[in-house]
N, C-alpha and C positions, 0 to 999 in steps of 0.2 A: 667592595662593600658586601654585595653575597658569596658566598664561597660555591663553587663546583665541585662538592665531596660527595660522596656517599656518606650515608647513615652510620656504617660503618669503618668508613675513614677518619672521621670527626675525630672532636677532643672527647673524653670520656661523657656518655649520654647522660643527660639531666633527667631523674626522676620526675614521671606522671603520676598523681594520685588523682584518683578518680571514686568518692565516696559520694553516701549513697543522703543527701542533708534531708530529706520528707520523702511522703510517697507518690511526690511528682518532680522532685528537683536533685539532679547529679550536679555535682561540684567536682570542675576537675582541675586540677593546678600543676604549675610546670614550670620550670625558667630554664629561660633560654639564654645558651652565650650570643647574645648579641644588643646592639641596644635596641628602645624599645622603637624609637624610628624606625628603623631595621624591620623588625619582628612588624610591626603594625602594616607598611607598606607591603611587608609578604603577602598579609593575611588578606589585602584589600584588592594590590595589582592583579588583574587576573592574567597576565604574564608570569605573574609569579608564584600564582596560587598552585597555577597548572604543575608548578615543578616540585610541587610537597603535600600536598591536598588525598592522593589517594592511596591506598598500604601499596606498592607496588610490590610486596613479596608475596602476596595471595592470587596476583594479575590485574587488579584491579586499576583502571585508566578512567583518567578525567579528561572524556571527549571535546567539553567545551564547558569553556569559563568564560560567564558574562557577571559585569557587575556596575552599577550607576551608584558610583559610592559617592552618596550624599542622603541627608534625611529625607525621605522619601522615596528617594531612589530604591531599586529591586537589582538582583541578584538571582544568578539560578549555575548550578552546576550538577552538567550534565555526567554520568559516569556509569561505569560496569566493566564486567570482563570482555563479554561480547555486546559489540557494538549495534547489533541488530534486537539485541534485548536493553536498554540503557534507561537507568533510573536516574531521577533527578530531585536534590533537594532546590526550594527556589524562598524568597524572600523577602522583606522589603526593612529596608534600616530604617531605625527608627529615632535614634541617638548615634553620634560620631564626636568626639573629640581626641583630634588628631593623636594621634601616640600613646592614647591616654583609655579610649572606652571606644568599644564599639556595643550597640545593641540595635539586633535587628529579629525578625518575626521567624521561623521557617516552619517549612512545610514538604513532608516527602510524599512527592508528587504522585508515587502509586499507592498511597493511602491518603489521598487527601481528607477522605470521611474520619481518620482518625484527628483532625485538626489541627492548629498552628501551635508550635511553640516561642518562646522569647530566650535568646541567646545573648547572654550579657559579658562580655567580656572586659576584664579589667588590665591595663600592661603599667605597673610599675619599674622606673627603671632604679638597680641600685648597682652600682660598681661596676659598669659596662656589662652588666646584664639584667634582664627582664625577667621578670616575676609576673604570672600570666593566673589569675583566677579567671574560668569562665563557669555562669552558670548557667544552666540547661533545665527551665522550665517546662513540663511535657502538658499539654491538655489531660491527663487523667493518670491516674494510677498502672491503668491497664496498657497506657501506652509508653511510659519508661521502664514498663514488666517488659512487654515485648520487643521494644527497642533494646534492650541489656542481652533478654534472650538471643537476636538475633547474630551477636557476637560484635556488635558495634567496634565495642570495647577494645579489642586488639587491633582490629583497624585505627581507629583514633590515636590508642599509641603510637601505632607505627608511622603515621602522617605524623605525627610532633615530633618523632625522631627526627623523618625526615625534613621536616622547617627548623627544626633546632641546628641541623646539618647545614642548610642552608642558610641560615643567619649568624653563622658562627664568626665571631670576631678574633682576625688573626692574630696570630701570636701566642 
């Protein structure tokens, strides 16, 4: 069911767009070879989040993955390059339907003063692969300014390379 590739071994990588829809809301899209079972359970297991969750080509390591995936339930993952410094976004779901929508609240833990956002994710699946809208909600203008600044962005590709790697469906 998940593949043990690299990012790089994979079938040809599926294009991220990431545009820019107000001036508090990124929309980013992406399909995945795999189905959206697949792709959902990645996103949730935190077994399995651990294995695509952080760009591993900048050093970046996800120390610890917790998750109570259920509405209500909270989420937090821990991560950095160095361990004695490690930042953490954390969360709590708000919406689940299986295969199909995850929404949950988040919060990056060394800015908590900047506020929660709401992360809605949609997985359509069409011809054994998943078609992924998520939107990213920020508490203000000023904090998807600095969040873009801070170079998110290529991180984020590079983790959906890496879960597109790992949800790829043989053959």
């Amino acid at each position: 069911m998940l593949q043990e590739t690299k990012a790089s071994e994979a079938r040809p990588m599926n294009r991220t767009t990431v545009e820019r829809a107000s001036d508090r809301e990124l929309v980013v899209t992406r399909t995945f070879n795999g189905r959206a079972r697949t792709v959902f359970e990645a996103m949730t297991k935190p077994e399995l989040v651990k294995r695509w969750w952080a760009p591993r080509s900048i050093g970046v390591t996800l120390f610890e993955c917790e998750a109570d995936v259920r509405v209500g339930g909270s989420y937090r993952y821990v991560f950095g390059k160095d361990p004695a410094k490690p930042m953490a976004f954390s969360g709590v779901y708000k919406e689940l339907v299986p295969h199909t929508r995850i929404v949950c609240t988040q919060i990056f833990e060394p800015m908590r003063s900047a506020g929660e956002g709401i992360i809605t994710i949609s997985l359509e699946e069409r011809d054994g692969k998943t078609h992924m809208v998520e939107r990213q909600l920020y508490p203000s203008k000023e904090v998807l300014d600095r969040t873009l600044q801070s170079g998110m962005e290529r991180g984020m590709r590079e983790s959906l390379d890496q879960l597109d790697a790992l949800v790829a469906s043989p053959g």
